[in-house]
N, CA and C atoms as an extended XYZ file, in Angstrom:
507
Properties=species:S:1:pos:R:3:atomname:S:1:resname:S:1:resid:I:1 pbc="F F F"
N         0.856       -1.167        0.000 N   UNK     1
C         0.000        0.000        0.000 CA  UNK     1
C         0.903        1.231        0.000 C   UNK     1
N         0.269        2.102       -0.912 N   UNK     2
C         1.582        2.940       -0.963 CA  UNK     2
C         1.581        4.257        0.244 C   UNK     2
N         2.503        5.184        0.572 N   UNK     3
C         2.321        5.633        2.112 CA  UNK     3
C         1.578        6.716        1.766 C   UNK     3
N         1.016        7.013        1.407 N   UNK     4
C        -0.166        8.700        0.922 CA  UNK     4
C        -1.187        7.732        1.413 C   UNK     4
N        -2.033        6.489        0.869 N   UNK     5
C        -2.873        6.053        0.901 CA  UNK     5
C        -2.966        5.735        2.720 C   UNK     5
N        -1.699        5.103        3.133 N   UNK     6
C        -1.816        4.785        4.212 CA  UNK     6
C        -1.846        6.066        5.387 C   UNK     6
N        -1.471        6.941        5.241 N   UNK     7
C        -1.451        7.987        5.799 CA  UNK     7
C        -2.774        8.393        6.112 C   UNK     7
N        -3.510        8.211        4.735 N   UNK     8
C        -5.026        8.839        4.423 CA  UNK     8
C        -5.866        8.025        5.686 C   UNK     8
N        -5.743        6.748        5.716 N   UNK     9
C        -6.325        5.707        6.646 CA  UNK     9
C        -5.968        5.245        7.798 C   UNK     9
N        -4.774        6.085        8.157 N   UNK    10
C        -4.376        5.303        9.288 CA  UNK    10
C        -5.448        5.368       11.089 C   UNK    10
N        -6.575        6.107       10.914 N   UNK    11
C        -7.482        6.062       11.761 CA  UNK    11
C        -8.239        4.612       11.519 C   UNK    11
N        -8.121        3.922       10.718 N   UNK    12
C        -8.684        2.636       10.084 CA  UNK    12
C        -8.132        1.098       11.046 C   UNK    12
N        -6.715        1.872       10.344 N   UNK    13
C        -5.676        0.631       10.094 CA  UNK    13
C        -4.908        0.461       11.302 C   UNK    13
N        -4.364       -0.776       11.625 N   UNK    14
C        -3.374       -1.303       12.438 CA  UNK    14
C        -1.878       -1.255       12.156 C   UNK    14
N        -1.426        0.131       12.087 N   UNK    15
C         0.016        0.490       11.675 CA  UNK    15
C         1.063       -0.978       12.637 C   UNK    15
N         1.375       -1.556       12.249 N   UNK    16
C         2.638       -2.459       12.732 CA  UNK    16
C         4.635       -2.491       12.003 C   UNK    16
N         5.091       -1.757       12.761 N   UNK    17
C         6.838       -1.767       12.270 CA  UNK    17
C         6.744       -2.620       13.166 C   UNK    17
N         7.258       -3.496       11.729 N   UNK    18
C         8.594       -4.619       12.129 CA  UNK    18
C         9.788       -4.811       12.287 C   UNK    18
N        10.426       -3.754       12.268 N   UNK    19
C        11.530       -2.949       12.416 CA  UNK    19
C        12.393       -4.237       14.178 C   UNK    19
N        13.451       -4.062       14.419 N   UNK    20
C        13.876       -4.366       15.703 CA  UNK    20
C        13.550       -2.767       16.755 C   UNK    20
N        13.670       -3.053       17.817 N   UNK    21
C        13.307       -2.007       19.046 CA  UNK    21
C        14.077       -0.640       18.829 C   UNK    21
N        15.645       -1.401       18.330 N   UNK    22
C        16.244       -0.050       18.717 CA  UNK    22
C        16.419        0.367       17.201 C   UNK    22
N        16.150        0.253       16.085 N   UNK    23
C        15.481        0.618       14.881 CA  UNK    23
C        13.979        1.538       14.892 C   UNK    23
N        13.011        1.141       15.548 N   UNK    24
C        12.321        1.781       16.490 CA  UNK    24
C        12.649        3.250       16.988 C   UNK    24
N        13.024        3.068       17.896 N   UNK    25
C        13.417        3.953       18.671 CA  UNK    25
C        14.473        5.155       18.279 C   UNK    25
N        14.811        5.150       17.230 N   UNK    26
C        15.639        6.115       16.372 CA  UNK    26
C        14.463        6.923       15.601 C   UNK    26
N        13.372        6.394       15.462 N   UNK    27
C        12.221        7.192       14.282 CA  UNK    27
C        10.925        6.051       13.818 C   UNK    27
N         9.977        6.460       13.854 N   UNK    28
C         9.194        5.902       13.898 CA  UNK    28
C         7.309        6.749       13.051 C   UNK    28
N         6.758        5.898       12.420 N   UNK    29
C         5.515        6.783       12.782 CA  UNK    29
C         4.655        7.096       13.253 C   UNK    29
N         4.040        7.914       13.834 N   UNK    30
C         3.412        8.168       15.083 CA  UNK    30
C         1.826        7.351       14.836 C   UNK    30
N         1.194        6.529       15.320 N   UNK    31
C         0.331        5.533       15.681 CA  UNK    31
C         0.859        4.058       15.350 C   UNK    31
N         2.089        4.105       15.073 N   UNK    32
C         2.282        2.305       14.771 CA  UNK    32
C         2.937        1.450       16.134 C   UNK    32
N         2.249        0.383       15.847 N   UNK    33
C         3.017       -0.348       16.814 CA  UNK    33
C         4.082       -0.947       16.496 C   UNK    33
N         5.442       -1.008       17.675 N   UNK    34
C         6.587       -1.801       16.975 CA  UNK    34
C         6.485       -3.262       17.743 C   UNK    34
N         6.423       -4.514       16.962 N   UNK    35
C         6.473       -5.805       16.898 CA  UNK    35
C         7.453       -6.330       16.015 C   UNK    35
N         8.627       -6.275       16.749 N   UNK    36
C         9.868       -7.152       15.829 CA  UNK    36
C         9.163       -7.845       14.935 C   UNK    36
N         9.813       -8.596       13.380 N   UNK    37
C         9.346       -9.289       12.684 CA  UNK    37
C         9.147      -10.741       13.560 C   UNK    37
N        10.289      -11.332       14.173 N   UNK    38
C        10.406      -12.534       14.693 CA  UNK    38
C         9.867      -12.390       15.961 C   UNK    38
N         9.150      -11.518       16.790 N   UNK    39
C         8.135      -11.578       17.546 CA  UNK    39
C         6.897      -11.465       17.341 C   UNK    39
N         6.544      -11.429       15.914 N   UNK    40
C         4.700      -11.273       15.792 CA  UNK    40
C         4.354      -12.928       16.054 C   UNK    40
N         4.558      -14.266       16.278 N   UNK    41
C         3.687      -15.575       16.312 CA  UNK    41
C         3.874      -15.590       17.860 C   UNK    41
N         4.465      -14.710       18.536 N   UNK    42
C         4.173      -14.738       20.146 CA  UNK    42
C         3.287      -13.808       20.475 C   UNK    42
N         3.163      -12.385       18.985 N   UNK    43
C         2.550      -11.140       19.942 CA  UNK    43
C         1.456      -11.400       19.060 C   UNK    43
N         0.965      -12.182       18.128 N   UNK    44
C        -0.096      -11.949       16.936 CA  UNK    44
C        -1.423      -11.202       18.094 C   UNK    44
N        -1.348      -12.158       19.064 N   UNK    45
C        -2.786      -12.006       19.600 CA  UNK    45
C        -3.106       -9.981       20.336 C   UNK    45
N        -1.795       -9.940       19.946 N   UNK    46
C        -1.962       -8.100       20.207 CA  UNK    46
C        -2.355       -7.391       19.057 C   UNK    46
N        -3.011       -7.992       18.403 N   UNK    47
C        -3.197       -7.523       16.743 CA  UNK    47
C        -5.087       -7.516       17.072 C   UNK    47
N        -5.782       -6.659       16.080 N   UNK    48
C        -7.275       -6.953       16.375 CA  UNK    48
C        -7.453       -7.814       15.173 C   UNK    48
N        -8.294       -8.594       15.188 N   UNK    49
C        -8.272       -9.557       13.888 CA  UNK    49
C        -9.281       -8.753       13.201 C   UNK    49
N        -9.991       -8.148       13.413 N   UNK    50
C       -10.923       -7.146       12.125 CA  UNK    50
C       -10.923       -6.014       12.064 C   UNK    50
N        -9.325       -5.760       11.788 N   UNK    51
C        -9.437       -4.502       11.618 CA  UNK    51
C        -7.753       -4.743       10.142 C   UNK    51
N        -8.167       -3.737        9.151 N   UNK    52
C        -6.367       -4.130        8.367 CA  UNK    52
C        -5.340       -4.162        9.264 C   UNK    52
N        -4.601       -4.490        8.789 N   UNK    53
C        -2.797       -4.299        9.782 CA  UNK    53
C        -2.387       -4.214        8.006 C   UNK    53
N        -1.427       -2.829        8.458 N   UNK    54
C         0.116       -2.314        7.631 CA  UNK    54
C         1.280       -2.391        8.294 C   UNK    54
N         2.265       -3.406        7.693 N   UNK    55
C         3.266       -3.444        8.092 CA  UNK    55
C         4.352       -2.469        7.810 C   UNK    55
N         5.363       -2.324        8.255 N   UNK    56
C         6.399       -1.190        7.668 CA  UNK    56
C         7.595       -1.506        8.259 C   UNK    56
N         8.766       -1.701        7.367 N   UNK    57
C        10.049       -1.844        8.237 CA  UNK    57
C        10.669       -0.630        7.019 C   UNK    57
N        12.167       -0.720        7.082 N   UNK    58
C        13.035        0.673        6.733 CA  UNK    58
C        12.812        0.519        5.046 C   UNK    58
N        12.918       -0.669        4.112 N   UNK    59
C        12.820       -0.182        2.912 CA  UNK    59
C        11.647       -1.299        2.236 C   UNK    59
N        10.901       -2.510        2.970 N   UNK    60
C         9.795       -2.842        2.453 CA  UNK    60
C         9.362       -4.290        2.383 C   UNK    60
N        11.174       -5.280        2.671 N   UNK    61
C        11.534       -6.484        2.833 CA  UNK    61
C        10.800       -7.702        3.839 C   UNK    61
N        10.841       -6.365        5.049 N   UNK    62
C        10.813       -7.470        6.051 CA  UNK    62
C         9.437       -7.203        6.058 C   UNK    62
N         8.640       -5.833        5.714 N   UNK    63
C         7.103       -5.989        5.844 CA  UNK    63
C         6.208       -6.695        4.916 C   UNK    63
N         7.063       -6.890        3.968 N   UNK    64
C         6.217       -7.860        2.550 CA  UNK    64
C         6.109       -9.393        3.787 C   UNK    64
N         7.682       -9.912        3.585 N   UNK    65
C         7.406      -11.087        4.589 CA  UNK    65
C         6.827      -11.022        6.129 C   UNK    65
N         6.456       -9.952        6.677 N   UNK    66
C         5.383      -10.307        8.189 CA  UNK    66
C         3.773      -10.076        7.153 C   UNK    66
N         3.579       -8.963        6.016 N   UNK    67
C         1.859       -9.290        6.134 CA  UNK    67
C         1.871      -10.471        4.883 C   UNK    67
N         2.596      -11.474        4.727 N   UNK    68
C         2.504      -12.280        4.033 CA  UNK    68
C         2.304      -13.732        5.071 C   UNK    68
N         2.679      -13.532        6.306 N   UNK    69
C         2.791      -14.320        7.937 CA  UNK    69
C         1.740      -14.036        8.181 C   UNK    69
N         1.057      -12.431        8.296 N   UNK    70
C        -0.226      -12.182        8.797 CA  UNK    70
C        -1.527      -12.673        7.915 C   UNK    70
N        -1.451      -12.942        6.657 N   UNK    71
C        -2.286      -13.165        6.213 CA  UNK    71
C        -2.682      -14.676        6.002 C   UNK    71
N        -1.726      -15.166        6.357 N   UNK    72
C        -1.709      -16.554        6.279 CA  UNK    72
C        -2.596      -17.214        8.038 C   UNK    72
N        -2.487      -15.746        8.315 N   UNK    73
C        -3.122      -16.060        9.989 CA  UNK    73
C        -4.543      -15.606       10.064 C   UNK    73
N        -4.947      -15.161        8.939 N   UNK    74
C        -6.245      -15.305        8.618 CA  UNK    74
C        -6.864      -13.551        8.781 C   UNK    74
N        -4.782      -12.401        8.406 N   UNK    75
C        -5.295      -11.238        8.983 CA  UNK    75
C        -5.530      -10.477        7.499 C   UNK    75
N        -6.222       -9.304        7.016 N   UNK    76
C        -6.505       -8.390        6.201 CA  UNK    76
C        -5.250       -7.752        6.282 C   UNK    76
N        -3.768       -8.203        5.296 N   UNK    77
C        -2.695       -7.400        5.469 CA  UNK    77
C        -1.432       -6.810        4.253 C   UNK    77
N        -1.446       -5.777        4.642 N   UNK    78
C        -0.242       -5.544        3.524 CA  UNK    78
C         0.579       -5.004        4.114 C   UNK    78
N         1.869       -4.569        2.927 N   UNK    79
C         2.885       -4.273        3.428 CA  UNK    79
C         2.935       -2.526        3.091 C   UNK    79
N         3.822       -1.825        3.505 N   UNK    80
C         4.014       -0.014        3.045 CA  UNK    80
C         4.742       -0.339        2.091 C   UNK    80
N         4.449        0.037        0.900 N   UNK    81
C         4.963        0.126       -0.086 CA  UNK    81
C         6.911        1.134        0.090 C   UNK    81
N         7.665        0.223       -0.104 N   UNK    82
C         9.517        1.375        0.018 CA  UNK    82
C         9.210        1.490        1.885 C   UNK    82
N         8.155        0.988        2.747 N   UNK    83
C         8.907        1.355        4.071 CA  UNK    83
C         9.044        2.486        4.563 C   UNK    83
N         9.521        2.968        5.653 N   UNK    84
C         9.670        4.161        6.075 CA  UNK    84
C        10.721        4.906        5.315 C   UNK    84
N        11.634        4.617        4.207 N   UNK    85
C        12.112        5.623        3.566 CA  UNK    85
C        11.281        6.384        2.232 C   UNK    85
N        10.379        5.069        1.812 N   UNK    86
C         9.173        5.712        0.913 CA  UNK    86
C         7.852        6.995        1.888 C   UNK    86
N         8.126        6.813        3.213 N   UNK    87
C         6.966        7.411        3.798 CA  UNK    87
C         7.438        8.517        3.460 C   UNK    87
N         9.259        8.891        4.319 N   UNK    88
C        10.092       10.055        4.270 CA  UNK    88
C        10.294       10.947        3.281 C   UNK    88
N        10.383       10.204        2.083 N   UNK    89
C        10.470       10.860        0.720 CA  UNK    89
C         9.141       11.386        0.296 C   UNK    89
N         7.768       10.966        0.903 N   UNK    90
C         6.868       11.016        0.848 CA  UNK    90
C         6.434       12.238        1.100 C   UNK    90
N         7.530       13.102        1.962 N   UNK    91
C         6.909       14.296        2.816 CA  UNK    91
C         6.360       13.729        3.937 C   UNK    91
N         5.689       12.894        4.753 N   UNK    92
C         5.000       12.400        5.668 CA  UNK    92
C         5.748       12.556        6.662 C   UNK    92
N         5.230       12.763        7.791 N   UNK    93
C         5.408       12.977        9.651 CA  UNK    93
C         6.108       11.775       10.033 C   UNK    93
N         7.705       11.525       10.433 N   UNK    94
C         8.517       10.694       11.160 CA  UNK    94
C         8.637       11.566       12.727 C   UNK    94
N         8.319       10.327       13.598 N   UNK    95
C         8.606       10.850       14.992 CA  UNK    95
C        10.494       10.482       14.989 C   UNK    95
N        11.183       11.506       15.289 N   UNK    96
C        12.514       10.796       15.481 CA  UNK    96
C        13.234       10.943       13.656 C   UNK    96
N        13.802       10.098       13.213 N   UNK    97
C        15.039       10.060       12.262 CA  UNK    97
C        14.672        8.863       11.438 C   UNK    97
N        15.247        8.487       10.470 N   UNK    98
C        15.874        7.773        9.931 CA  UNK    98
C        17.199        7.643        9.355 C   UNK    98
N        18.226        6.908        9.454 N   UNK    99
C        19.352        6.543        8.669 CA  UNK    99
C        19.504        6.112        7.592 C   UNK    99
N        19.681        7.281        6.745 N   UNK   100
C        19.179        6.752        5.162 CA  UNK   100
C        19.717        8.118        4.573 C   UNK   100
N        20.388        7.831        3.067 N   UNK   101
C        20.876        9.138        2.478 CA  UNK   101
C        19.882        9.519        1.591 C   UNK   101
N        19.938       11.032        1.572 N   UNK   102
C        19.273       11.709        0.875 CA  UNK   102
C        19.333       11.773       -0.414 C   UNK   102
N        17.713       11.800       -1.060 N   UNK   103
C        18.271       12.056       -2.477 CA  UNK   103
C        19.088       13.088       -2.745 C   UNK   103
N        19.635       12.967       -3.660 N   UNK   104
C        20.155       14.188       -4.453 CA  UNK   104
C        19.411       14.602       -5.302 C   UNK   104
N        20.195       16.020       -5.923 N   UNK   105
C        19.146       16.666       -6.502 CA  UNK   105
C        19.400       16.257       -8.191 C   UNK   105
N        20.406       15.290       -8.353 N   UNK   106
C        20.517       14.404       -9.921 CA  UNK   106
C        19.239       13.545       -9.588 C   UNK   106
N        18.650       13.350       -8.619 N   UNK   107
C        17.687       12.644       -8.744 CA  UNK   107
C        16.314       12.917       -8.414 C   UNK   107
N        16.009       14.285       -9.301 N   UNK   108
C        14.822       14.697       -9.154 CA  UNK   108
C        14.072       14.358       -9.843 C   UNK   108
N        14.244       13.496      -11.252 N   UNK   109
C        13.424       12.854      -11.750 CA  UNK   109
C        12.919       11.891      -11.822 C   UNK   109
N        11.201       12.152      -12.058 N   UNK   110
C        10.515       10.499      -11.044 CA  UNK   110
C        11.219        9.051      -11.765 C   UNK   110
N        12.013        9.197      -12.931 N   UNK   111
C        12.627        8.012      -13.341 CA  UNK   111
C        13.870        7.439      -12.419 C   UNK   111
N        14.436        8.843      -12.356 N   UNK   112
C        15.553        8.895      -11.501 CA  UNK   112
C        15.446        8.065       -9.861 C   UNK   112
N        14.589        8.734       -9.214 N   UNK   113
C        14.253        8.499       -7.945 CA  UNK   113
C        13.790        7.297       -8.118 C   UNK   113
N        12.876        6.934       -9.014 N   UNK   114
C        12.810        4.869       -9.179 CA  UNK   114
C        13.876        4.148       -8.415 C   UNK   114
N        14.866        4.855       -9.603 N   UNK   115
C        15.962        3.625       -9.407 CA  UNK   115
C        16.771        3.534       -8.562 C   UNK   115
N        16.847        4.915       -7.867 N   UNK   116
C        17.484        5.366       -6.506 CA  UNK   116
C        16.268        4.218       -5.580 C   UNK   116
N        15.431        4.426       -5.854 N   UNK   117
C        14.942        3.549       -4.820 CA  UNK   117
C        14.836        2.312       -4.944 C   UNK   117
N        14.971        1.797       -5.927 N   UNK   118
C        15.393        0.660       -6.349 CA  UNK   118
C        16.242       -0.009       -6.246 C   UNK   118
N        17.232        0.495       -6.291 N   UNK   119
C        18.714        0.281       -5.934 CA  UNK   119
C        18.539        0.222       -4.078 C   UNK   119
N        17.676        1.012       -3.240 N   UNK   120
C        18.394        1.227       -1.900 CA  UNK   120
C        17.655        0.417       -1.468 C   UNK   120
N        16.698       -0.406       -2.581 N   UNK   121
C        15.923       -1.723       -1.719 CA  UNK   121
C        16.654       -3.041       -1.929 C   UNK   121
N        16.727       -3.252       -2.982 N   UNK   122
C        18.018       -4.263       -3.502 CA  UNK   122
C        19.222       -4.509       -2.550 C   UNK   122
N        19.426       -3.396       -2.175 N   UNK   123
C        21.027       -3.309       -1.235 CA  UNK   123
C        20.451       -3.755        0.201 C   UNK   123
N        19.376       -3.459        0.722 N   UNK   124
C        18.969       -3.282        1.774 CA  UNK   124
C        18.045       -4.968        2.315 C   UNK   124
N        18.075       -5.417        0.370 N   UNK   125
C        17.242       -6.716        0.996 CA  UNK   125
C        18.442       -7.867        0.670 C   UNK   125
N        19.703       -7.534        0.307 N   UNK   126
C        20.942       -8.275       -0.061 CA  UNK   126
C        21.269       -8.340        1.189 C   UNK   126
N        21.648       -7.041        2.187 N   UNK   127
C        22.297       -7.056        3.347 CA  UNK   127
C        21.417       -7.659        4.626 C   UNK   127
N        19.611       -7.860        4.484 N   UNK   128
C        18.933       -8.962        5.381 CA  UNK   128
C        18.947       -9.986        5.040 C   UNK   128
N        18.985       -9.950        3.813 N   UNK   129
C        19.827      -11.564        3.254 CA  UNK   129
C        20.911      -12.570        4.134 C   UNK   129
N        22.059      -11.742        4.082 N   UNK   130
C        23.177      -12.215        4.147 CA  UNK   130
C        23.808      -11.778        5.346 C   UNK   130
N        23.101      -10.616        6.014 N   UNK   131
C        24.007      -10.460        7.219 CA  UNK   131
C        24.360       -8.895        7.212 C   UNK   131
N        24.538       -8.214        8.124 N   UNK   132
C        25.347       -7.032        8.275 CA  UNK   132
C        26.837       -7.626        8.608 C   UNK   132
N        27.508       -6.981        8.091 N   UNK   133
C        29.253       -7.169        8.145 CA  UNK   133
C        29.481       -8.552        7.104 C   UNK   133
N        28.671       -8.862        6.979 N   UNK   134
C        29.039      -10.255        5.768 CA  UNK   134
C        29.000       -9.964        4.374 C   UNK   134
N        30.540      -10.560        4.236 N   UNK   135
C        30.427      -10.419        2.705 CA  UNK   135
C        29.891      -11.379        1.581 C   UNK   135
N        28.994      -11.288        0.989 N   UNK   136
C        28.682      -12.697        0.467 CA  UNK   136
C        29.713      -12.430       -1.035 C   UNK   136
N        29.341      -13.670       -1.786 N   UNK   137
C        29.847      -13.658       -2.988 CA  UNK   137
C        29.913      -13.190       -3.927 C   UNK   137
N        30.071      -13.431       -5.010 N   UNK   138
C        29.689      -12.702       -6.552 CA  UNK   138
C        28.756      -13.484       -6.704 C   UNK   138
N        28.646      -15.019       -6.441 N   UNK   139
C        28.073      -16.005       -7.081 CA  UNK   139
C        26.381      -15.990       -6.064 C   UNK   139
N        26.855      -15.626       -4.768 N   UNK   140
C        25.534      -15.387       -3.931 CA  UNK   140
C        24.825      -14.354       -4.687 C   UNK   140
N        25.440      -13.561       -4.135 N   UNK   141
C        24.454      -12.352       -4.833 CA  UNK   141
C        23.541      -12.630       -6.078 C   UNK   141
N        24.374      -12.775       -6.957 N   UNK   142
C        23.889      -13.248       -8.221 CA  UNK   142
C        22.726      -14.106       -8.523 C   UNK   142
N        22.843      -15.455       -7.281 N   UNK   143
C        21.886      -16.192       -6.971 CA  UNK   143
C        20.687      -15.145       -6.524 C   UNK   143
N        20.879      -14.815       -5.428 N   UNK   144
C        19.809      -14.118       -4.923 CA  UNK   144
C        19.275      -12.954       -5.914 C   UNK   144
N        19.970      -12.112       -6.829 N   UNK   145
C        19.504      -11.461       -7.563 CA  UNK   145
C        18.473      -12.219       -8.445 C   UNK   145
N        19.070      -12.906       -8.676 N   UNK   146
C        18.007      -14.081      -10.097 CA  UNK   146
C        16.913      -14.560       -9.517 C   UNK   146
N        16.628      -15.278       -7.760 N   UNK   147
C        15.703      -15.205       -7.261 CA  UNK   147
C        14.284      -14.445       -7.223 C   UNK   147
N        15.166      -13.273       -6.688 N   UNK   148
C        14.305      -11.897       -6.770 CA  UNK   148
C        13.640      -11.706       -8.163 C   UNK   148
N        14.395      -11.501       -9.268 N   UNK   149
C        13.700      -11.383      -10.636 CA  UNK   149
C        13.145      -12.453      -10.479 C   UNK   149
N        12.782      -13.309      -10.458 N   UNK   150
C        11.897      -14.428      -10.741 CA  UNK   150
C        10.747      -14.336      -10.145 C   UNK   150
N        10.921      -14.044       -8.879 N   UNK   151
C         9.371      -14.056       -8.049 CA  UNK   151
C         8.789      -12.464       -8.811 C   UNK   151
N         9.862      -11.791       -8.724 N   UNK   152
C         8.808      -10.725       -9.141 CA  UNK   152
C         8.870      -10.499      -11.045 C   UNK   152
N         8.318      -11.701      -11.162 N   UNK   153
C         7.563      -12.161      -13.067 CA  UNK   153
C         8.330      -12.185      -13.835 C   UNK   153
N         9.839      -12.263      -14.372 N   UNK   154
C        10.594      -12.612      -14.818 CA  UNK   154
C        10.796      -13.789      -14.956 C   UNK   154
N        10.676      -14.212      -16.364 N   UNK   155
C        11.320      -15.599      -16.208 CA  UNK   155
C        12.878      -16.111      -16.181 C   UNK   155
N        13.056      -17.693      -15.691 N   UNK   156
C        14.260      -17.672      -15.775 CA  UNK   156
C        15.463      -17.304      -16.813 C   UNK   156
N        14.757      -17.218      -17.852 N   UNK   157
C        15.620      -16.733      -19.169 CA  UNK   157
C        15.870      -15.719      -18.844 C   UNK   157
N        15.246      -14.562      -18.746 N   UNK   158
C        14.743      -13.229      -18.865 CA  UNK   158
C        15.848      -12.895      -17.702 C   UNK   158
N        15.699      -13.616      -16.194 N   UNK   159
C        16.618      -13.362      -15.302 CA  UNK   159
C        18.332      -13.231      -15.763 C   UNK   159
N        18.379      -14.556      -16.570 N   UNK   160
C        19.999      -14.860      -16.756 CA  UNK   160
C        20.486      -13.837      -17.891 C   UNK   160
N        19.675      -13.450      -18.796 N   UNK   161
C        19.778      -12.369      -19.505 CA  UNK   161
C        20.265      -11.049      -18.942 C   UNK   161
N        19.246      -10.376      -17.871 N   UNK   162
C        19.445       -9.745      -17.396 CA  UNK   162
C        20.875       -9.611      -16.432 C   UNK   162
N        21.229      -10.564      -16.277 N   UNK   163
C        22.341      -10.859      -15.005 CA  UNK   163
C        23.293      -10.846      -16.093 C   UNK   163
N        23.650      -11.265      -16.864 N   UNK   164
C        24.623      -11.450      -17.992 CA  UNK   164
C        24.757       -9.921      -18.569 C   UNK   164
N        23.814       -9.809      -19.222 N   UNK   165
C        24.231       -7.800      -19.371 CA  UNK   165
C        24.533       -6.545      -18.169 C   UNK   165
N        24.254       -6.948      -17.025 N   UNK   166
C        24.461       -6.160      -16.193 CA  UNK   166
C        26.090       -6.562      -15.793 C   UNK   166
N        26.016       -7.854      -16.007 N   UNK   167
C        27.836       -8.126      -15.413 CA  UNK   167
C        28.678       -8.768      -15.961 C   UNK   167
N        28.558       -8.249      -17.456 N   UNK   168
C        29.284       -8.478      -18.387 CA  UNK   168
C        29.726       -9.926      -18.453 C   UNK   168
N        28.769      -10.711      -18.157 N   UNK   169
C        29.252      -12.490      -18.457 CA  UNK   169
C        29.124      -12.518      -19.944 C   UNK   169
């Protein structure tokens, strides 16, 4: 759901960051609750079951996978479309900060800013991937890149194509 819409509704909705505590606690938006990702099947029952729940972590990763958990729990759920850096860019009300670089102003165009954001989700869902401080491979990455294109409608051709022109195989 993208964050204008959610903004519009959030008297509705069950704002939930899945964010960790002290991710949290650096910036946040004001009516959400924070429920680590790997604490919602202990806290579900703090959730109202008829009412939506929006998830939100920093760029969109970890909230696709909790309202994809929530819905499987029988809840009305999506994720914030880009996360709290899509809210930020959004213009929208952060209590507190986020850690995240600013666009620049080469990237004032809405093509531009795509791929800026595109890019800072990619990086951001490589590094929950694999670890902070871990270096993965050429060959990981790569894997996991081709993954990603695939689930999101690419076929496997289409993937290895793509991976091959981007890195000169």
């Amino acid at each position: 759901m993208d964050p204008r819409t959610v903004a519009d509704q959030l008297d509705r909705l069950q704002l939930v960051d899945v964010r960790y505590a002290s991710e949290w606690q650096v910036g946040h938006i004001d009516g959400a609750v924070n429920i680590p990702e790997e604490d919602l099947p202990d806290r579900v029952d703090e959730l109202d079951r008829h009412r939506p729940v929006v998830t939100v972590c920093r760029a969109g990763t970890r909230s696709d996978d909790a309202a994809e958990w929530l819905r499987g729990q029988g809840f009305d759920a999506q994720s914030l479309d880009g996360g709290m850096l899509s809210w930020k860019w959004a213009g929208l009300p952060i209590t507190g900060a986020i850690a995240q670089p600013e666009p620049k102003e080469a990237l004032s165009s809405p093509e531009m800013q795509k791929l800026h954001n595109d890019f800072l989700e990619i990086a951001l869902a490589v590094q929950e991937r694999f670890g902070v401080g871990v270096q993965p491979s050429e060959e990981e990455i790569r894997g996991f890149l081709r993954e990603r294109l695939i689930s999101e409608g690419r076929s496997p051709e289409e993937a290895d194509t793509f991976l091959a022109e981007m890195g000169g195989e």
